[in-house]
C-alpha positions as CSV (number, residue, x, y, z in Angstrom):
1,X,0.0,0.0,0.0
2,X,1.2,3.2,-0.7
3,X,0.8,7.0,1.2
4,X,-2.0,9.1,-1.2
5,X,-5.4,9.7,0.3
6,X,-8.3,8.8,-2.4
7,X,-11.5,8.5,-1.2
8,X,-14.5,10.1,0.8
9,X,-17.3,7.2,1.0
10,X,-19.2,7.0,4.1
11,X,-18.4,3.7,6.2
12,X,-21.5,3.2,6.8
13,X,-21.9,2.0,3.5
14,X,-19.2,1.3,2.0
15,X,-18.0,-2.8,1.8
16,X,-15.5,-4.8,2.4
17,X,-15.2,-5.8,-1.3
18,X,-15.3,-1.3,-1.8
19,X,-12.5,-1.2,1.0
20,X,-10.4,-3.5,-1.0
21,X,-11.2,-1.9,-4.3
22,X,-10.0,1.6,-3.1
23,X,-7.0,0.6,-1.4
24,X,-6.1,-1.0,-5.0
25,X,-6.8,2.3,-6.6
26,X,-4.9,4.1,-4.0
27,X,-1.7,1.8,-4.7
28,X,-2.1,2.3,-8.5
29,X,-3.2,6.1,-8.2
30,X,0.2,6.7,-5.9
31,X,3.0,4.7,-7.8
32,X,5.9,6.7,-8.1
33,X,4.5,9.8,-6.5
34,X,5.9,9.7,-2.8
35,X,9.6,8.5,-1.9
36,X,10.4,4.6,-1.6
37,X,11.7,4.7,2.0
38,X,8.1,6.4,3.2
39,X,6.3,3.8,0.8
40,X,8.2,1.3,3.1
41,X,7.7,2.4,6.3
42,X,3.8,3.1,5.6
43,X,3.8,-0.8,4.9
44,X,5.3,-1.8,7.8
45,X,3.8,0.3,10.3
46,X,0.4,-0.8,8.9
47,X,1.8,-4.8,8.8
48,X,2.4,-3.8,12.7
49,X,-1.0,-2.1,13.6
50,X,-3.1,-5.4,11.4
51,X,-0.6,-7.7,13.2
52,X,-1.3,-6.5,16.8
53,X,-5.1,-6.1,16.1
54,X,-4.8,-10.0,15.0
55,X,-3.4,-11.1,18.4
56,X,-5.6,-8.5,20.7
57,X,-8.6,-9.4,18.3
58,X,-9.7,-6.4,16.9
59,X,-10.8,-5.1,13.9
60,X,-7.9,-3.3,11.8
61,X,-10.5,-2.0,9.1
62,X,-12.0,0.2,9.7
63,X,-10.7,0.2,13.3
64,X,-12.8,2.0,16.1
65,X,-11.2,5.0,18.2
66,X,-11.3,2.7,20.5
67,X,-8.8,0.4,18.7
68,X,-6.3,2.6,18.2
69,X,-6.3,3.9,21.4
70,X,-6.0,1.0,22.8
71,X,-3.0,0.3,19.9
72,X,-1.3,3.6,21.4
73,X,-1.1,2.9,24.7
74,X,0.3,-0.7,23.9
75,X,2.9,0.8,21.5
76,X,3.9,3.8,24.3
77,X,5.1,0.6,26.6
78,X,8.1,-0.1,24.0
79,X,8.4,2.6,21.8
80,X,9.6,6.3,21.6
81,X,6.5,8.8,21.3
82,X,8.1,10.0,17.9
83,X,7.4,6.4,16.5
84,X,4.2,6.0,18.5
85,X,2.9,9.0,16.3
86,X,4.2,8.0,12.8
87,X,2.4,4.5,13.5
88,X,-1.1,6.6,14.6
89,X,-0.3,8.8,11.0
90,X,0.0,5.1,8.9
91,X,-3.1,4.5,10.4
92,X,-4.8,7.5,9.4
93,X,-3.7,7.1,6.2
94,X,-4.5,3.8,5.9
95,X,-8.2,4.5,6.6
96,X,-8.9,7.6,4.3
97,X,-7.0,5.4,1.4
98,X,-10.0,2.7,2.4
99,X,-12.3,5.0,1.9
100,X,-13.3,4.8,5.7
101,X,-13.8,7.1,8.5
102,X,-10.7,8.4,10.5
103,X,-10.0,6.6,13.8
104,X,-7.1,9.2,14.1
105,X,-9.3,12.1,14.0
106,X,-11.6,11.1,17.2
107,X,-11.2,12.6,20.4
108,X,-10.2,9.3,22.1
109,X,-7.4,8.8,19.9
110,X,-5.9,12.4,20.4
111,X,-6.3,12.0,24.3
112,X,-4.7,8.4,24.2
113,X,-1.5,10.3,22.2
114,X,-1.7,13.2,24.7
115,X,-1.6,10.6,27.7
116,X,1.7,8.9,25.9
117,X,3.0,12.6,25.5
118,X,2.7,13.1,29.2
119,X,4.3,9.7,30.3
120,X,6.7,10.3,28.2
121,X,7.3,13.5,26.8
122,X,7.4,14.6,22.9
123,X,12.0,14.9,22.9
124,X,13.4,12.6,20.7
125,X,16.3,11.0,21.5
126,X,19.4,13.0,19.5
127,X,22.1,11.0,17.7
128,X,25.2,11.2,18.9
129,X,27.2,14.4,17.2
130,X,29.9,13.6,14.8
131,X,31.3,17.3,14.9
132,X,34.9,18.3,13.1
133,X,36.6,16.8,15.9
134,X,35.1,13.7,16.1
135,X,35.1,13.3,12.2
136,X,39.0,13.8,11.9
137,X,39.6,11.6,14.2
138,X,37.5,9.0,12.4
139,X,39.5,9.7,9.2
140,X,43.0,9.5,10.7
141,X,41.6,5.9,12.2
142,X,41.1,4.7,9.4
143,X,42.8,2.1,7.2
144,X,44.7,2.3,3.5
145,X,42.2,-0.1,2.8
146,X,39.7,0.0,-0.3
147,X,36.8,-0.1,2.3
148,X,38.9,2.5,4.4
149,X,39.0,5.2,1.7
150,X,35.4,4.7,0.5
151,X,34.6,5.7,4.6
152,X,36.9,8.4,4.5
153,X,35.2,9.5,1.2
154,X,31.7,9.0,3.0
155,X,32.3,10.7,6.0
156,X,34.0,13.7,4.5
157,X,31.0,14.0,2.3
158,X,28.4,13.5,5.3
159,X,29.9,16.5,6.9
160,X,30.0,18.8,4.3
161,X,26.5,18.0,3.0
162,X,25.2,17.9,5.7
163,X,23.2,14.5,3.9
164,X,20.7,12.0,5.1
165,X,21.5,8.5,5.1
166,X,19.3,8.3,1.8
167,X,20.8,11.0,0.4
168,X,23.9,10.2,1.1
169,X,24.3,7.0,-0.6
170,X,22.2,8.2,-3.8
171,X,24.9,10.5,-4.6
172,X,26.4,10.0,-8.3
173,X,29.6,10.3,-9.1
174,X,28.5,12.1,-12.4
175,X,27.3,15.0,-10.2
176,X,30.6,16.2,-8.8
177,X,31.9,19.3,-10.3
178,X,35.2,20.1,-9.4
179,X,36.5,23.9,-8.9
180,X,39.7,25.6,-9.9
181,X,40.4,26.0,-5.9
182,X,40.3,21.9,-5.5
183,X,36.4,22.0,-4.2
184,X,33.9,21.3,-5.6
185,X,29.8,20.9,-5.4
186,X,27.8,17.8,-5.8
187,X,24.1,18.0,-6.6
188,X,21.4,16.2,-4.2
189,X,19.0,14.6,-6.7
190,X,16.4,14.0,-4.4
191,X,15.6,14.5,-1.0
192,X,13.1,14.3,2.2
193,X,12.0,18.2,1.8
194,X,12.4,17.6,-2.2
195,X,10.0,15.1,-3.3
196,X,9.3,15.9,-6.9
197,X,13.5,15.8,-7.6
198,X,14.3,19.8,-8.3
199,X,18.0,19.1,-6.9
200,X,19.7,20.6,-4.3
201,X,23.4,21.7,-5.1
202,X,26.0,21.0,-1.7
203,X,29.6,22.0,-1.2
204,X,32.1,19.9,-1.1
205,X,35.7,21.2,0.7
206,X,38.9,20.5,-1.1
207,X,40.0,18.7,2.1
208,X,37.0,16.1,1.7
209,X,37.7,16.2,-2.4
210,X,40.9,14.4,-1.7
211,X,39.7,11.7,0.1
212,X,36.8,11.5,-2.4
213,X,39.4,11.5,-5.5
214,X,41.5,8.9,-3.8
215,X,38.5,6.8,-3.4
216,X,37.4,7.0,-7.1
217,X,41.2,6.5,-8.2
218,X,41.0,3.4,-6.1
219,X,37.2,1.6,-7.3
220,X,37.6,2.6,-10.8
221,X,34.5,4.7,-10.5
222,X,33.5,7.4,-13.3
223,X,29.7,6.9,-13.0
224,X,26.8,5.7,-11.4
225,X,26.6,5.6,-7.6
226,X,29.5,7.1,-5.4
227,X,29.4,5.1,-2.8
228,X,29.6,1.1,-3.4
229,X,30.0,-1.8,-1.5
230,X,33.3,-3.1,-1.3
231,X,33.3,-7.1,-1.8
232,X,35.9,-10.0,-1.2
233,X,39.0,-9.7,-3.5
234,X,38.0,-5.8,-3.5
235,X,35.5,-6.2,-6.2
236,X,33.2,-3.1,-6.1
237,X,29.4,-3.8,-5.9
238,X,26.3,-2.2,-6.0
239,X,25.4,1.2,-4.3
240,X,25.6,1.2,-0.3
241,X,22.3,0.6,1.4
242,X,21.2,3.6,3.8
243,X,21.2,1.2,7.0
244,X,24.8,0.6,5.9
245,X,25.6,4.7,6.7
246,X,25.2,4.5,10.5
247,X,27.3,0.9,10.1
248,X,30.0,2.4,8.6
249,X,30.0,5.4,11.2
250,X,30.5,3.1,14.5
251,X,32.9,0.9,12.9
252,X,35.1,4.0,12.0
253,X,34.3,5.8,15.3
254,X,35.6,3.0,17.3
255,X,38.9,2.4,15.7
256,X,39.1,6.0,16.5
257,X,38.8,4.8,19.9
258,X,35.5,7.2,20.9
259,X,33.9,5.9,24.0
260,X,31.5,3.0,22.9
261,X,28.6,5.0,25.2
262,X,28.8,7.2,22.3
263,X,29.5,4.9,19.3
264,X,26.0,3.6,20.4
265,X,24.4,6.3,20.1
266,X,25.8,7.0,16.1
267,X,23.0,7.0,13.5
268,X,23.2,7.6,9.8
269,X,22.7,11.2,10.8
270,X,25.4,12.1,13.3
271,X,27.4,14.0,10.5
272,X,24.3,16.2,9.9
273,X,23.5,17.1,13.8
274,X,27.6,17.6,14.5
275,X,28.1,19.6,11.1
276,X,24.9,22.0,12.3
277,X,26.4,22.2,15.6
278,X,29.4,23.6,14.3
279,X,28.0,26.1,12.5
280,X,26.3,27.6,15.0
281,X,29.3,26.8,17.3
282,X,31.3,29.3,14.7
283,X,28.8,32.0,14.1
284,X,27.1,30.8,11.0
285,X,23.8,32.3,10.6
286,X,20.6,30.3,10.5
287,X,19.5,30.7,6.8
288,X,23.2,29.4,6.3
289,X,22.5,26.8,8.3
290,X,19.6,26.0,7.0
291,X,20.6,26.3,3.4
292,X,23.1,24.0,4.0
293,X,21.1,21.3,5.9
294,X,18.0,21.8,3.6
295,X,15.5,22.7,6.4
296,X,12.9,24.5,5.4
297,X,11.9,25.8,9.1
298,X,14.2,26.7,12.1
299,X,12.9,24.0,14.2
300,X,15.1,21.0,13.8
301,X,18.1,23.2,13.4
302,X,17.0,24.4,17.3
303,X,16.3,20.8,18.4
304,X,19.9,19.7,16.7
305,X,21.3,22.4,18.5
306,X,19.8,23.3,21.9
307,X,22.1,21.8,24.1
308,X,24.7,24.2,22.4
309,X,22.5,27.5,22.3
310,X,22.2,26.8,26.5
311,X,25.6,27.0,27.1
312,X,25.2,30.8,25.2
313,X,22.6,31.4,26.7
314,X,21.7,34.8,28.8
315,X,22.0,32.3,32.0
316,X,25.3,31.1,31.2
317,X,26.8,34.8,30.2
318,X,25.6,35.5,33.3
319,X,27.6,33.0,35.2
320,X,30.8,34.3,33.2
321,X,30.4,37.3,34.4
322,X,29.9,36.7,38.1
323,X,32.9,34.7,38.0
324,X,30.8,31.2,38.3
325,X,32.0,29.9,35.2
């Protein structure tokens, strides 16, 4: 099933054989239109929400309010609030693709996400920074190795881009275009905030071009994907999965001997909170920041980087200034 809403027939009439019917227009109606990784995780929050109403023995369609309240409060046990809410969303859309009243849109349903909200708060748990620092010290650690220089590559790149995962391993080597200085840009073909493909253009240091030059010069590559696996006998395979990002990261963090407390905490987006860090750690503005992150709203670049705005805050010029520093 994919993620367009279709329909408007009642549920009081509609069938079984009609919910069916829509939810195969939906699919057909949809193909192509929304990203494949939020095609994929509409179908598997949904295979979860059918799966538990199978075992508690409810109805998954159309579900009551009741149901997914129920759902909700099950889910909050075990999972963050963040995912509790993108399951509650799949359901919703799930529902208007059917052609069904909205459980999502009852009151029961918003109280039930309130209730998780104040057990256990709407913060999201932050990947762990890969800031300058951290990332030099990755790139020092690592090998000579085929698989060592694509990482250096990748995490040179990650940090400049400011990338996502996705993004991040869809970049093609055919979009590099190299500057007189020894930098260059690299375009972003698609994106989160750029469904429909318009591109977005990234910088690329001259620092992180070496690594990526010595990577190429190393695989052979002059097209297609930049970043491929690496197999046995150092053949080069196929274009690096996104899971494979925050993989790669841990592996390189940890032969740069980083505390595993925080090699744990590494995701596929640790370049991207460290790099915005940074920024605002040196004075960058925020449409900078956001230019270079591709955020559309301040938000995230305030959640990425609140722990850093605190320690400037009026509070902690304060303490400087009465000596409590």
């Amino acid at each position: 099933m994919n993620a367009l809403v279709i329909a408007t027939t009642s549920a009081a009439t509609i069938t079984e054989a009609g919910m069916v019917a829509n939810l195969e227009t939906h699919a057909s109606q949809a193909r192509g239109a929304y990203a494949t990784n939020t095609e994929r995780a509409l179908r598997a929050d949904i295979v979860i929400f059918t799966g538990w109403c199978d075992v508690a023995g409810r109805v998954h369609l159309p579900a009551s309010p009741d149901t997914v309240a129920a759902f909700i409060d099950a889910m909050g046990e075990t999972k963050a609030p963040a995912t509790v809410r993108r399951y509650v969303s799949s359901v919703s859309t799930y529902h208007r693709a059917a052609g069904v009243q909205n459980p999502a849109e009852s009151m029961g349903v918003k109280l039930a996400l309130k209730r998780l909200h104040r057990a256990k708060g709407r913060a999201q748990a932050q990947a762990a920074p890969l800031n300058r620092q951290a990332v030099e010290r990755m790139l020092d650690a690592a090998p000579d190795t085929l698989q060592g220089l694509r990482n250096r590559a990748m995490a040179a790149v990650a940090y400049d881009t400011l990338a996502r995962r996705s993004e991040l391993v869809a970049l093609q080597a055919a979009d590099l275009e190299m500057g007189a200085d020894g930098a260059a840009t690299i375009i972003i073909q698609r994106s989160k905030t750029d469904q429909e493909g318009a591109g977005m253009v990234r910088y690329l240091a001259a620092d992180t071009m070496r690594h990526v030059m010595a990577w190429r010069e190393a695989a052979s590559l002059t097209d297609g994907a930049l970043f491929r696996a690496v197999g046995k006998g150092g053949r080069i395979g196929e274009a690096l999965d996104g899971a494979e990002v925050s993989r790669i990261f841990k592996i390189m963090a940890k032969a740069a001997g980083m505390a595993a407390s925080d090699v744990d905490r590494i995701s596929g987006h640790s370049s991207r909170v460290g790099a915005a860090q940074d920024m605002v750690r040196h004075g960058v503005e925020l449409p900078a920041v956001m230019q270079a992150g591709g955020w559309r709203t301040p938000e995230m670049v305030g959640r990425y980087t609140a722990r850093l705005d605190a320690r400037r805050s009026g509070a902690a010029k304060l303490a400087v200034l009465q000596n409590r520093a």
